[in-house]
PyMOL Python script that loads the backbone (N, CA, C, O; Angstrom):
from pymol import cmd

cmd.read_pdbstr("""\
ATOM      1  N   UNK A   1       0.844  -1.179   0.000  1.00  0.00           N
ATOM      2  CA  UNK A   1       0.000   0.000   0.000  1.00  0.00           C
ATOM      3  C   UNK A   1       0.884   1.234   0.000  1.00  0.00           C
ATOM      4  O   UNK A   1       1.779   1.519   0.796  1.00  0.00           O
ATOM      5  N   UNK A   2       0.468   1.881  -1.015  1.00  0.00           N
ATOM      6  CA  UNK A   2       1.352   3.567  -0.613  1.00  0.00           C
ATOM      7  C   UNK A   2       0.472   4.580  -0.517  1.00  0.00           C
ATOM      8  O   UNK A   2      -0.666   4.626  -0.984  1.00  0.00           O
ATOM      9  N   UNK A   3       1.197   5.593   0.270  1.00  0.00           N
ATOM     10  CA  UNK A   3       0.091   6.834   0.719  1.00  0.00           C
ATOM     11  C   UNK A   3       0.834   7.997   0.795  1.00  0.00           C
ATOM     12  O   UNK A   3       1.824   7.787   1.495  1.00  0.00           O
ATOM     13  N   UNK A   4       0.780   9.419   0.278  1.00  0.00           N
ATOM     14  CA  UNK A   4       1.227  10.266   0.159  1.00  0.00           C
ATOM     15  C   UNK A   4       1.353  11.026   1.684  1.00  0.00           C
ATOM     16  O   UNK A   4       0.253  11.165   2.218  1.00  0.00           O
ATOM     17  N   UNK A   5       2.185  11.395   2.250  1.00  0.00           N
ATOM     18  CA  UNK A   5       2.105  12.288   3.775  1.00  0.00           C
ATOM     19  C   UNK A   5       2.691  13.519   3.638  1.00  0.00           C
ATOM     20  O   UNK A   5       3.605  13.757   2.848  1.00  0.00           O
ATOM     21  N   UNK A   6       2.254  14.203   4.289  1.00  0.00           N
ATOM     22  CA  UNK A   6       2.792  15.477   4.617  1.00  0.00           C
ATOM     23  C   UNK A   6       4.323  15.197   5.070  1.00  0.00           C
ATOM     24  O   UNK A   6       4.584  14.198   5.740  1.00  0.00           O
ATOM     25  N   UNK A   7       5.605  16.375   4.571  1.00  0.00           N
ATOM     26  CA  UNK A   7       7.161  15.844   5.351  1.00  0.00           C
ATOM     27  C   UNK A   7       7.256  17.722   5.065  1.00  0.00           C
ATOM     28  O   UNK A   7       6.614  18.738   4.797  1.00  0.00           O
ATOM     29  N   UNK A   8       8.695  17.107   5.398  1.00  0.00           N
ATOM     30  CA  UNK A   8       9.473  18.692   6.005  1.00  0.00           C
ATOM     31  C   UNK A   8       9.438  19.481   4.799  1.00  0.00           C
ATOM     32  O   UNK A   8       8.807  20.528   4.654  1.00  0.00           O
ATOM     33  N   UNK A   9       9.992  19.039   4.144  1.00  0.00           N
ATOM     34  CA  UNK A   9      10.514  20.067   2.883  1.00  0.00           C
ATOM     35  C   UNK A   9       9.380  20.100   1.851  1.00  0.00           C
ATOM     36  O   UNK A   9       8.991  21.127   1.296  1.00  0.00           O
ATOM     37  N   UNK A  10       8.848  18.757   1.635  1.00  0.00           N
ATOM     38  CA  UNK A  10       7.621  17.897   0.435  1.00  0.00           C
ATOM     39  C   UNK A  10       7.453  16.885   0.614  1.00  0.00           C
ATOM     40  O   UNK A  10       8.263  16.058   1.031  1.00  0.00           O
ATOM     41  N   UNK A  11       5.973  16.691   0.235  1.00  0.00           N
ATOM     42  CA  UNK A  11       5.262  15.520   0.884  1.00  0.00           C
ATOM     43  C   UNK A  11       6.448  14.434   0.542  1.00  0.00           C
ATOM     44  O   UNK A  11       7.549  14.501  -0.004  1.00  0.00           O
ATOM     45  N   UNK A  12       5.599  13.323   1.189  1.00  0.00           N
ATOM     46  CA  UNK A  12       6.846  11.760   1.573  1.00  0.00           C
ATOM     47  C   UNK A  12       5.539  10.693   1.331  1.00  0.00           C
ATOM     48  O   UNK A  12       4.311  10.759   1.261  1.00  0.00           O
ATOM     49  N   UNK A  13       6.172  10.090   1.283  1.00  0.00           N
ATOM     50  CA  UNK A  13       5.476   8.076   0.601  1.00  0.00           C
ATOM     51  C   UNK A  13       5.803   7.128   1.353  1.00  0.00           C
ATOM     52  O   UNK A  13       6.849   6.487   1.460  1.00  0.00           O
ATOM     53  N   UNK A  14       4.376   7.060   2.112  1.00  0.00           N
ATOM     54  CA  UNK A  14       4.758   5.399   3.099  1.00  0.00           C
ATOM     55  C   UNK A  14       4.269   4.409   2.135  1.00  0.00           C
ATOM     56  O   UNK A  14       3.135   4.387   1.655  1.00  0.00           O
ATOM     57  N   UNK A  15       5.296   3.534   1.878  1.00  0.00           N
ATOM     58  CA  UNK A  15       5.382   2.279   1.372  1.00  0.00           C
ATOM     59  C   UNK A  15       4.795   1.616   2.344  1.00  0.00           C
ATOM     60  O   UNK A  15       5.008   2.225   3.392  1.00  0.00           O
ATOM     61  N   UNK A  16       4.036   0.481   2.558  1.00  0.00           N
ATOM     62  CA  UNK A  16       3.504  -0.651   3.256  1.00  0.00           C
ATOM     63  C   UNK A  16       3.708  -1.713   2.774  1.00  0.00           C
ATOM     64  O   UNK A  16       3.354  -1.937   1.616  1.00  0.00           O
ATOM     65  N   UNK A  17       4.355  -2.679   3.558  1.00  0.00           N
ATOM     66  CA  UNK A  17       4.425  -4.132   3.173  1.00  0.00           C
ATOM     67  C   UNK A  17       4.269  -5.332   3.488  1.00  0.00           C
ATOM     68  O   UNK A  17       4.724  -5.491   4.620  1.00  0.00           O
ATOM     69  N   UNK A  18       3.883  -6.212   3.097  1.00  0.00           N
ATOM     70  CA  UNK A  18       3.328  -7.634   3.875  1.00  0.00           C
ATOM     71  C   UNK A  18       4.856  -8.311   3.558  1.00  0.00           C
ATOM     72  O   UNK A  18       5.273  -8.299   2.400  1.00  0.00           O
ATOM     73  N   UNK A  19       5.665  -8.902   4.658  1.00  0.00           N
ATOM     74  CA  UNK A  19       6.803  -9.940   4.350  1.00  0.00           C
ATOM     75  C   UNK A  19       6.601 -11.268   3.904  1.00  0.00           C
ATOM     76  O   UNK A  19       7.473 -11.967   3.387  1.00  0.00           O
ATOM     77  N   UNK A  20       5.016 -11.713   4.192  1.00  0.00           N
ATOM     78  CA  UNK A  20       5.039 -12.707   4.344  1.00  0.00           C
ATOM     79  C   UNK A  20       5.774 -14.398   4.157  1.00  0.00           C
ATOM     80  O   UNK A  20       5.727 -15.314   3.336  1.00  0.00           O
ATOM     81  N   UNK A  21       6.453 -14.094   5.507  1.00  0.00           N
ATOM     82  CA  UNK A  21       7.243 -15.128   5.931  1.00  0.00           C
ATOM     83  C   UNK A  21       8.675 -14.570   5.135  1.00  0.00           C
ATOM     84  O   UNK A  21       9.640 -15.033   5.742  1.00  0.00           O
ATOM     85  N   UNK A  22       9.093 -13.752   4.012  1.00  0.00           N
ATOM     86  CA  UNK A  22      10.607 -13.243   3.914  1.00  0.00           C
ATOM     87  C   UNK A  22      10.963 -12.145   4.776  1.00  0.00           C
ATOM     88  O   UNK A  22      10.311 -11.411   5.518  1.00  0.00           O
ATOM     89  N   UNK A  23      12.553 -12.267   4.377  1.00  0.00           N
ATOM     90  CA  UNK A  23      13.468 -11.540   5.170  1.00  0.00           C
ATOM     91  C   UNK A  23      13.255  -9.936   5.107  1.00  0.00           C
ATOM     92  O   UNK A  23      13.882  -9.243   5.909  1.00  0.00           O
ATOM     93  N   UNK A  24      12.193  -9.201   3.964  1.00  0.00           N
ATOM     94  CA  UNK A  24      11.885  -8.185   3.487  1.00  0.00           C
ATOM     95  C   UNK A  24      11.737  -8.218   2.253  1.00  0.00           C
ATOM     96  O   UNK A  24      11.681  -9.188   1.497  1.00  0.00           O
ATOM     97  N   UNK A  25      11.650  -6.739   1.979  1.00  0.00           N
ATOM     98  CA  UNK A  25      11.286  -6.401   0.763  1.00  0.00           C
ATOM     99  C   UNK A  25      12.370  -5.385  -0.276  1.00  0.00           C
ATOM    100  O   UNK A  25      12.900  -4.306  -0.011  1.00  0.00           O
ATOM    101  N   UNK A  26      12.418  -6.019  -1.222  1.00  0.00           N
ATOM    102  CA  UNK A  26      13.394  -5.013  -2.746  1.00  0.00           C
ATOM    103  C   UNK A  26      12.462  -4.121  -3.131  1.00  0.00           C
ATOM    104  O   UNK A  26      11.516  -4.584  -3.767  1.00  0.00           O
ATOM    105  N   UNK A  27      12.482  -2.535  -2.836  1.00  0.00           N
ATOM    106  CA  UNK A  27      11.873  -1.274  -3.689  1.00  0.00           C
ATOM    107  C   UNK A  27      12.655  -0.564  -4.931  1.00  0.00           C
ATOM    108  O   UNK A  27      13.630   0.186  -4.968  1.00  0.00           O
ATOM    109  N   UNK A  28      11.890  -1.070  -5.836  1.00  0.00           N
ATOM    110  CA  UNK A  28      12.156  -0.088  -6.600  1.00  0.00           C
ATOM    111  C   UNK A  28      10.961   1.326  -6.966  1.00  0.00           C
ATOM    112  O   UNK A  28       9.835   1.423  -6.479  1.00  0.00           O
ATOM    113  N   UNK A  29      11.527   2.182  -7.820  1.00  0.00           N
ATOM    114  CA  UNK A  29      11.098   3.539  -8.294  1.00  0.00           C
ATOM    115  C   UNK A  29      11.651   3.813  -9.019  1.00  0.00           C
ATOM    116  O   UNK A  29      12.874   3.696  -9.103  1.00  0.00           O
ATOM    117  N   UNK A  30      10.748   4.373  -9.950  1.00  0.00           N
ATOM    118  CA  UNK A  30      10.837   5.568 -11.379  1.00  0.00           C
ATOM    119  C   UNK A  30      10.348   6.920 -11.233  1.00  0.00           C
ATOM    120  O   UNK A  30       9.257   7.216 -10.746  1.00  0.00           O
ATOM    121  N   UNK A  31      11.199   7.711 -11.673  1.00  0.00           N
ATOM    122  CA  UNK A  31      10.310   9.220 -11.364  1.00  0.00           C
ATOM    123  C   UNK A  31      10.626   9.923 -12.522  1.00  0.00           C
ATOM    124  O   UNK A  31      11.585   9.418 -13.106  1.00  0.00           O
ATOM    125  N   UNK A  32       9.954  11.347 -13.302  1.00  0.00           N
ATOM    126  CA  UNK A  32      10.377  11.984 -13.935  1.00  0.00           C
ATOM    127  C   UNK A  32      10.700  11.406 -15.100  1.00  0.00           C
ATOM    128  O   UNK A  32      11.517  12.041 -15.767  1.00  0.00           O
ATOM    129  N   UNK A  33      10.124   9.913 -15.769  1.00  0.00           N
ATOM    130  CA  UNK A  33       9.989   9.028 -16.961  1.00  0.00           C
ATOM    131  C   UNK A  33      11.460   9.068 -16.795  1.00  0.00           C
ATOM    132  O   UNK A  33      12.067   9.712 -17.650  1.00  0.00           O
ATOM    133  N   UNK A  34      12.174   8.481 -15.821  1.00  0.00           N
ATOM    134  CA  UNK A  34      13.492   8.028 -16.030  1.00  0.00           C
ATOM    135  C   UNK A  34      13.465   6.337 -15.859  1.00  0.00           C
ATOM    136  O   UNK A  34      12.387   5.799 -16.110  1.00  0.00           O
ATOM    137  N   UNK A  35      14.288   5.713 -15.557  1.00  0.00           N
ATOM    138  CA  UNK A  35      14.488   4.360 -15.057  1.00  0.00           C
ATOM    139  C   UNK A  35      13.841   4.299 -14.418  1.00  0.00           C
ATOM    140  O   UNK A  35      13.029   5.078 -13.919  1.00  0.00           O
ATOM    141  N   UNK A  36      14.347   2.304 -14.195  1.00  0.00           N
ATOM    142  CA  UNK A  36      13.792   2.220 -12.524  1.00  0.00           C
ATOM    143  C   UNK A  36      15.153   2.089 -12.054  1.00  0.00           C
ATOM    144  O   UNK A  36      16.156   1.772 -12.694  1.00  0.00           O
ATOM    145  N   UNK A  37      14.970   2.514 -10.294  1.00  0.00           N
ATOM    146  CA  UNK A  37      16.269   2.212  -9.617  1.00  0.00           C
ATOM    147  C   UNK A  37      15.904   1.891  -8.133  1.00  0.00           C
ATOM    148  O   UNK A  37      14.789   1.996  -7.621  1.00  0.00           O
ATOM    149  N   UNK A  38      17.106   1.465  -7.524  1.00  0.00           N
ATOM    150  CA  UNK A  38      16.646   1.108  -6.273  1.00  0.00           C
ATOM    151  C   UNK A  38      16.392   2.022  -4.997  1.00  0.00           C
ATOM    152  O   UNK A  38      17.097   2.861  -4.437  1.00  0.00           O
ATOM    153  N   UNK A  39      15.459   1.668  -4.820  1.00  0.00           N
ATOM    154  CA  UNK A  39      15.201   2.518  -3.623  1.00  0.00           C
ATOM    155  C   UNK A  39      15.448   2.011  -2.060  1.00  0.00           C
ATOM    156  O   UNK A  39      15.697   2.750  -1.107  1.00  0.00           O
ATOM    157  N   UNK A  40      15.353   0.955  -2.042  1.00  0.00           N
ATOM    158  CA  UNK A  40      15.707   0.633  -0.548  1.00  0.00           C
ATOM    159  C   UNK A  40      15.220  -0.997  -0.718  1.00  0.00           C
ATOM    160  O   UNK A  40      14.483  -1.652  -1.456  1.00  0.00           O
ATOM    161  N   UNK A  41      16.027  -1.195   0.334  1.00  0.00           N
ATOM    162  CA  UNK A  41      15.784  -3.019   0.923  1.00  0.00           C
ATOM    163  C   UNK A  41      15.054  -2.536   1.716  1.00  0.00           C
ATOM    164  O   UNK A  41      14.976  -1.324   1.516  1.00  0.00           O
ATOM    165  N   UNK A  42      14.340  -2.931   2.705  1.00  0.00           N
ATOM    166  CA  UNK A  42      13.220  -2.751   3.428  1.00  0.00           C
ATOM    167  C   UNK A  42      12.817  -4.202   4.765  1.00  0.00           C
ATOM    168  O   UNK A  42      11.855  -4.968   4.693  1.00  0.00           O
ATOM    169  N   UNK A  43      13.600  -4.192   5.563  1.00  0.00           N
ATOM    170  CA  UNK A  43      13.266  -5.158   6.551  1.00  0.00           C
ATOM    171  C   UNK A  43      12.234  -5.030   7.351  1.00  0.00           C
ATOM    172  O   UNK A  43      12.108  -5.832   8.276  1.00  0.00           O
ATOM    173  N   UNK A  44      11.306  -4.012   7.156  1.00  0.00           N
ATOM    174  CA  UNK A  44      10.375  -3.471   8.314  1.00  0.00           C
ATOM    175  C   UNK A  44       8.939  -4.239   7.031  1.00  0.00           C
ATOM    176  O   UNK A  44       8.855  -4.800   5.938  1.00  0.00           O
ATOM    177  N   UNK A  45       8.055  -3.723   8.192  1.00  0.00           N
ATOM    178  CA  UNK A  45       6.612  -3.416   7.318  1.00  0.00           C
ATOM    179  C   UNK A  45       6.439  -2.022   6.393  1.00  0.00           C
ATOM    180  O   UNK A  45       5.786  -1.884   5.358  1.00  0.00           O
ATOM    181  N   UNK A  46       7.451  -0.788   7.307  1.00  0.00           N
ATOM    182  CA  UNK A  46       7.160   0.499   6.528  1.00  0.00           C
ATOM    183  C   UNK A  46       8.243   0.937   5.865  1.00  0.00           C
ATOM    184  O   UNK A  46       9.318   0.551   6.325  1.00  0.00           O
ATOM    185  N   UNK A  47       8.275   1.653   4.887  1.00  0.00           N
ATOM    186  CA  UNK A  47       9.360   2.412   4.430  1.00  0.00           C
ATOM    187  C   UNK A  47       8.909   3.924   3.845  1.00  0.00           C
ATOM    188  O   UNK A  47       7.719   3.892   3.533  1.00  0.00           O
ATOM    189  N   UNK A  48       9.418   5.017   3.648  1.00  0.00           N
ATOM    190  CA  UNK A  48       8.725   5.899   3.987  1.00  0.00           C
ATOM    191  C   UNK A  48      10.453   6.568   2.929  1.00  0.00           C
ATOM    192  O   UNK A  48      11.657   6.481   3.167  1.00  0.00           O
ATOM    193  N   UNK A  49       9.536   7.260   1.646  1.00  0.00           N
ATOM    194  CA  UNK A  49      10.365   8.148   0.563  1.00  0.00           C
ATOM    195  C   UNK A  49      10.291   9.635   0.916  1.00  0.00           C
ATOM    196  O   UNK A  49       9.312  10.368   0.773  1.00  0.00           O
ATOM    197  N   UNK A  50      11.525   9.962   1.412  1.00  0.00           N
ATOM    198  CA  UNK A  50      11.212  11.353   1.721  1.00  0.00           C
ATOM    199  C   UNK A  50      12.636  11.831   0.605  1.00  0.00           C
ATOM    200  O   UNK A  50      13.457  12.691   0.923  1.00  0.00           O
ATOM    201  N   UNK A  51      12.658  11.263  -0.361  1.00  0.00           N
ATOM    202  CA  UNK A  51      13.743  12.309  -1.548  1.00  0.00           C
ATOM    203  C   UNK A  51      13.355  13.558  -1.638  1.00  0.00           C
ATOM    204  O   UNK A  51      12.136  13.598  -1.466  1.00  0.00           O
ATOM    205  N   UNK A  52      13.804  14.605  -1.825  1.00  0.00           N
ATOM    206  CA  UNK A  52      13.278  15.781  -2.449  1.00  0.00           C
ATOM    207  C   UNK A  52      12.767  15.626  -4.087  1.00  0.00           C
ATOM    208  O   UNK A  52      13.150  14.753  -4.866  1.00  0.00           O
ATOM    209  N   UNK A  53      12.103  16.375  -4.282  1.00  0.00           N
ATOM    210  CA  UNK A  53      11.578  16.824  -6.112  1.00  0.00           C
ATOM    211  C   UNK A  53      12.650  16.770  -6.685  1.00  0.00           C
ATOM    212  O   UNK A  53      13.752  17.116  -6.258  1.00  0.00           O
ATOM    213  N   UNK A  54      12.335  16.272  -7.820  1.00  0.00           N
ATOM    214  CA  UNK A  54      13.330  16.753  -8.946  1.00  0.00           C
ATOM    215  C   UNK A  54      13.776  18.244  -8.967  1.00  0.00           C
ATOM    216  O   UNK A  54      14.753  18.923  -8.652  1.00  0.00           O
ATOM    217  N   UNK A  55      12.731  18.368  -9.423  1.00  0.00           N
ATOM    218  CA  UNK A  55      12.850  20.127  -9.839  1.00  0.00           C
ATOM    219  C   UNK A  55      11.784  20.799  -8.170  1.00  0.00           C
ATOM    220  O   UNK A  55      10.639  20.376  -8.013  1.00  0.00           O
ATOM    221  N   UNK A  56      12.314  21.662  -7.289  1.00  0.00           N
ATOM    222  CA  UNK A  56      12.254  22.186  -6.444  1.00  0.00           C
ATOM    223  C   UNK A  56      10.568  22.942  -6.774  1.00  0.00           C
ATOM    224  O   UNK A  56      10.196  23.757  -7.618  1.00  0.00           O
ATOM    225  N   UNK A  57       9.991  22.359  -5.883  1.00  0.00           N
ATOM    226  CA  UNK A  57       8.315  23.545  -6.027  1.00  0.00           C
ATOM    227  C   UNK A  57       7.090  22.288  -7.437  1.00  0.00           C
ATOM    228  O   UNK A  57       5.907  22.116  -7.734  1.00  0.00           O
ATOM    229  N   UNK A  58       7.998  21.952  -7.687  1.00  0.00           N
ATOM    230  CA  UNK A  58       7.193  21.428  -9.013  1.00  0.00           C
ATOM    231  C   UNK A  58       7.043  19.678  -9.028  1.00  0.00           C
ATOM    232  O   UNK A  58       7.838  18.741  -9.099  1.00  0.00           O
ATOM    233  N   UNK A  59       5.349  19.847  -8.901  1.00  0.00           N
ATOM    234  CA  UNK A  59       4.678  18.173  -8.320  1.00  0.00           C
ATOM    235  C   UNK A  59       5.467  16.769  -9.328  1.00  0.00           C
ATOM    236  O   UNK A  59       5.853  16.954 -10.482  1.00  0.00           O
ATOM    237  N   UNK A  60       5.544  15.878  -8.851  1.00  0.00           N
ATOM    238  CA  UNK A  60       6.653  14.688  -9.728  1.00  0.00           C
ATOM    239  C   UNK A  60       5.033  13.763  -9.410  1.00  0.00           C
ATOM    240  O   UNK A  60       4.027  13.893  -8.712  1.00  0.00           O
ATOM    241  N   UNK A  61       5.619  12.774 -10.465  1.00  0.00           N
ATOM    242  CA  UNK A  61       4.963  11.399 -10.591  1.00  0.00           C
ATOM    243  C   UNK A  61       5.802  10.521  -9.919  1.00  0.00           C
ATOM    244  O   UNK A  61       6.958  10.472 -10.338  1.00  0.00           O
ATOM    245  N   UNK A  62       5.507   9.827  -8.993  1.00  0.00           N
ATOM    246  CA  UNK A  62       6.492   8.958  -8.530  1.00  0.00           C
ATOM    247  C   UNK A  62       5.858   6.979  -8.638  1.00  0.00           C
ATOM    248  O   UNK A  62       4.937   6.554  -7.940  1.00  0.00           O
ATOM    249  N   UNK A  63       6.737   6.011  -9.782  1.00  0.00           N
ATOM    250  CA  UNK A  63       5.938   4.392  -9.896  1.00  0.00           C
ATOM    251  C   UNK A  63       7.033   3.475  -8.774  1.00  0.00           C
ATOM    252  O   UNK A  63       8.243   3.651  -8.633  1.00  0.00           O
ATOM    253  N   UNK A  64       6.373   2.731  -8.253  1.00  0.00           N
ATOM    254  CA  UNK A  64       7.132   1.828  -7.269  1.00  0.00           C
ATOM    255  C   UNK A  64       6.305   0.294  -7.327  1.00  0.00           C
ATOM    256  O   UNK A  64       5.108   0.010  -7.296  1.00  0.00           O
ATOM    257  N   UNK A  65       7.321  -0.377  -7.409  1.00  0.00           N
ATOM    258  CA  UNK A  65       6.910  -1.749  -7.309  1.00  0.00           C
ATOM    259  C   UNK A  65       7.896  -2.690  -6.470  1.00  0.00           C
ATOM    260  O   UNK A  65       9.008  -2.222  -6.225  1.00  0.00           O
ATOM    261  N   UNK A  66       7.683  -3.583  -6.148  1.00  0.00           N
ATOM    262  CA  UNK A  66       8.703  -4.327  -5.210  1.00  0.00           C
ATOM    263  C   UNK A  66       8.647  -6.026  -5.373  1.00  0.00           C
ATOM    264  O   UNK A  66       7.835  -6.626  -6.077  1.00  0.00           O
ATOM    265  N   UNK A  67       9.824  -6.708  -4.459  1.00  0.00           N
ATOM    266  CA  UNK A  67       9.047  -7.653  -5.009  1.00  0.00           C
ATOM    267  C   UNK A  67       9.810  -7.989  -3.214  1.00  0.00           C
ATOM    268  O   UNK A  67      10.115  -7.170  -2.346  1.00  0.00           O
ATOM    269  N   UNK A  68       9.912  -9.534  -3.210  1.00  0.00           N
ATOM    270  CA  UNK A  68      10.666 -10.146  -1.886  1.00  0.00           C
ATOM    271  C   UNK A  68      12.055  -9.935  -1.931  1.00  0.00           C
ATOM    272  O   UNK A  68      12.598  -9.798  -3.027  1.00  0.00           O
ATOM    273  N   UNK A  69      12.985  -9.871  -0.429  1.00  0.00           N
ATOM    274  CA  UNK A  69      14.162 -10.144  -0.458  1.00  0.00           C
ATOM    275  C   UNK A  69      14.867 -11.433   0.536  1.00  0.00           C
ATOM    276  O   UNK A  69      14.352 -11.604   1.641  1.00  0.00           O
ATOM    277  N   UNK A  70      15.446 -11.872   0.332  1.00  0.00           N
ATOM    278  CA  UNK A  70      15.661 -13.453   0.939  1.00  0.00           C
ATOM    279  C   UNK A  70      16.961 -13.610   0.701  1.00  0.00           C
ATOM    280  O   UNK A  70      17.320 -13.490  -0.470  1.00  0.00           O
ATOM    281  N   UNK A  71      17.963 -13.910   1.722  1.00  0.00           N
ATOM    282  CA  UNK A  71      19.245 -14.349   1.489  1.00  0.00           C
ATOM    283  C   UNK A  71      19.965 -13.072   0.693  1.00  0.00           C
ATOM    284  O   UNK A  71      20.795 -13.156  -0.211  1.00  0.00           O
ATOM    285  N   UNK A  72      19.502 -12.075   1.188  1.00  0.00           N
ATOM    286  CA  UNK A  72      20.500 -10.937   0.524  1.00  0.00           C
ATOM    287  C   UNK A  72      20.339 -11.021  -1.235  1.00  0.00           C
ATOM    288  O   UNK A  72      21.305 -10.821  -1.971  1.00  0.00           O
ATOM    289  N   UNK A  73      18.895 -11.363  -1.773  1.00  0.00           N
ATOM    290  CA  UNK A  73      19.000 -10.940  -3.210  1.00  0.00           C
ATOM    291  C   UNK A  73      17.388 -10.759  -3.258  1.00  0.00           C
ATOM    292  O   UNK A  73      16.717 -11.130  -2.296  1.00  0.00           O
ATOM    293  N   UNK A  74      16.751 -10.146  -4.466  1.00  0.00           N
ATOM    294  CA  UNK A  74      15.750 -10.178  -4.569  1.00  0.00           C
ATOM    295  C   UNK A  74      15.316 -11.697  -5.344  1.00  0.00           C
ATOM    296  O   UNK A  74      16.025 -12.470  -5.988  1.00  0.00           O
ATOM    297  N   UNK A  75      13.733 -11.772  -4.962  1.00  0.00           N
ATOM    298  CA  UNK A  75      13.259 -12.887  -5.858  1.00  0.00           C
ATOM    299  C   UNK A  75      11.983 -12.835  -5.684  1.00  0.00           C
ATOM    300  O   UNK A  75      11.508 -12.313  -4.675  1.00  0.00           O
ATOM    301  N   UNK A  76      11.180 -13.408  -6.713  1.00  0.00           N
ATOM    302  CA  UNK A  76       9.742 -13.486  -6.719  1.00  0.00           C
ATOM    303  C   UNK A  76       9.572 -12.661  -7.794  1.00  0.00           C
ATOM    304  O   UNK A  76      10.529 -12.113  -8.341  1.00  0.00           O
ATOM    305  N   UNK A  77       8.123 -12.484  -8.243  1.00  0.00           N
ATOM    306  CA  UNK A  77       7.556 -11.525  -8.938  1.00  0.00           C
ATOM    307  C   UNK A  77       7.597 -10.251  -8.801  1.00  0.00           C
ATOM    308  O   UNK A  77       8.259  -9.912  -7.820  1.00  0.00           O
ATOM    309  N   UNK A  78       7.168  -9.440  -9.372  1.00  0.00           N
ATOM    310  CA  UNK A  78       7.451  -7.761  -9.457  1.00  0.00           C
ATOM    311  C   UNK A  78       5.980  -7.639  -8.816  1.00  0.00           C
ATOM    312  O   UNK A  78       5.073  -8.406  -9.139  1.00  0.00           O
ATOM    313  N   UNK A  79       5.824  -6.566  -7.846  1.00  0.00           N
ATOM    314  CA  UNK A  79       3.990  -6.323  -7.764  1.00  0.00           C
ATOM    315  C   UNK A  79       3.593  -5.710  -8.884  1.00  0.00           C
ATOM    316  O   UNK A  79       4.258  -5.607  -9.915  1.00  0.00           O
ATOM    317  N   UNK A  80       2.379  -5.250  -8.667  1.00  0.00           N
ATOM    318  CA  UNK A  80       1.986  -4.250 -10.108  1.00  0.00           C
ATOM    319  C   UNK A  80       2.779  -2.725  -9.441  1.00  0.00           C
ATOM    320  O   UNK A  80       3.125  -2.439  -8.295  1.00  0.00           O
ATOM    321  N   UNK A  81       2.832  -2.222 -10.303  1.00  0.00           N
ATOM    322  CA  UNK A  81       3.175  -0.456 -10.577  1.00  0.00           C
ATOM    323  C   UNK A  81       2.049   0.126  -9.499  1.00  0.00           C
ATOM    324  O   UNK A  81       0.850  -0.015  -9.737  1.00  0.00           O
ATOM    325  N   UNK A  82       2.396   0.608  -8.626  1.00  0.00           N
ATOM    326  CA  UNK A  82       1.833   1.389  -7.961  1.00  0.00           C
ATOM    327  C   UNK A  82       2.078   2.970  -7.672  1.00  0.00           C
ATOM    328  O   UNK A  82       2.987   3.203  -6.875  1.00  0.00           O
ATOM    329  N   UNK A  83       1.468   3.955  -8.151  1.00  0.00           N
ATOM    330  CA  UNK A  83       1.565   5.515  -9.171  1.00  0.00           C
ATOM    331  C   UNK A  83       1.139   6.468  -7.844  1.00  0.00           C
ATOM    332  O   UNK A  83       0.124   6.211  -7.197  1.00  0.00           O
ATOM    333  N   UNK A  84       1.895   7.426  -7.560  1.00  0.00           N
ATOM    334  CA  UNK A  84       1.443   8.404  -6.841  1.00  0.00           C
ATOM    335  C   UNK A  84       1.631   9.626  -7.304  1.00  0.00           C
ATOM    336  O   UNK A  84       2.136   9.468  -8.415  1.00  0.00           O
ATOM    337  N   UNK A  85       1.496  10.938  -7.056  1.00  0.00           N
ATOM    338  CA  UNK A  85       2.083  12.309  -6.727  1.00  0.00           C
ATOM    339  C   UNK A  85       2.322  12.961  -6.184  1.00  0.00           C
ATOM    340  O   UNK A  85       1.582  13.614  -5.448  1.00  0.00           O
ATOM    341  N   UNK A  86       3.434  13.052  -6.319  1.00  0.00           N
ATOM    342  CA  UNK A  86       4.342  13.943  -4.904  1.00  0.00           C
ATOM    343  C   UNK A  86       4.522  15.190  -5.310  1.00  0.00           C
ATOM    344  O   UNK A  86       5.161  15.379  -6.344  1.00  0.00           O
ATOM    345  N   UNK A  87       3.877  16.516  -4.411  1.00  0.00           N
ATOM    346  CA  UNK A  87       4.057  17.864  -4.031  1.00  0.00           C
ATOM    347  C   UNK A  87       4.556  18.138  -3.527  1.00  0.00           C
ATOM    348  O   UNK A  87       5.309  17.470  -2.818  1.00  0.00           O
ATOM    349  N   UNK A  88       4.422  19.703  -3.583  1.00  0.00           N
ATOM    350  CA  UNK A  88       5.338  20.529  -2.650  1.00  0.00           C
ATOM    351  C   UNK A  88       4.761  20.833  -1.183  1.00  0.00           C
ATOM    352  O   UNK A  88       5.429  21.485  -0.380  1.00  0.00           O
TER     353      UNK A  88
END
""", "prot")
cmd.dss("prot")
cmd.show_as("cartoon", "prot")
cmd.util.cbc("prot")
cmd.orient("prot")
């Protein structure tokens, strides 16, 4: 589950995650129709994107999908694309 929050500088993105039964979770993200890249391993249930904007003042698209992490690599399926927007 992701949800846009209020943060210091511009809003932030709690990631939510079910482990079920792995060691965590592999995040990735795309922003600004660039790649995807990694965003964090994730041993918790939450993870929480507080990057700044690309461009300072001006709202971004931010896609994240994840999949399991186990033994220090990712594996499993990709989730679906999950799409937010992040403001100022």
């Amino acid at each position: 589950k992701i949800k846009v929050l209020p943060g210091i500088l511009n809003e932030k993105v709690a990631i939510r995650s079910s482990k079920h039964g792995h060691d965590g979770a592999f995040i990735e993200t795309r922003r600004g129709g660039g790649d995807w890249e990694e965003l964090a391993i994730s041993m918790k249930h939450l993870h929480e994107d507080t990057r700044p904007l690309l461009v300072p003042g001006q709202p971004e698209r931010r896609d994240y999908r994840l999949r399991f992490w186990d033994k220090g690599k990712p594996n499993g399926d990709w989730t679906d694309v999950a799409t937010v927007t992040v403001g100022p």
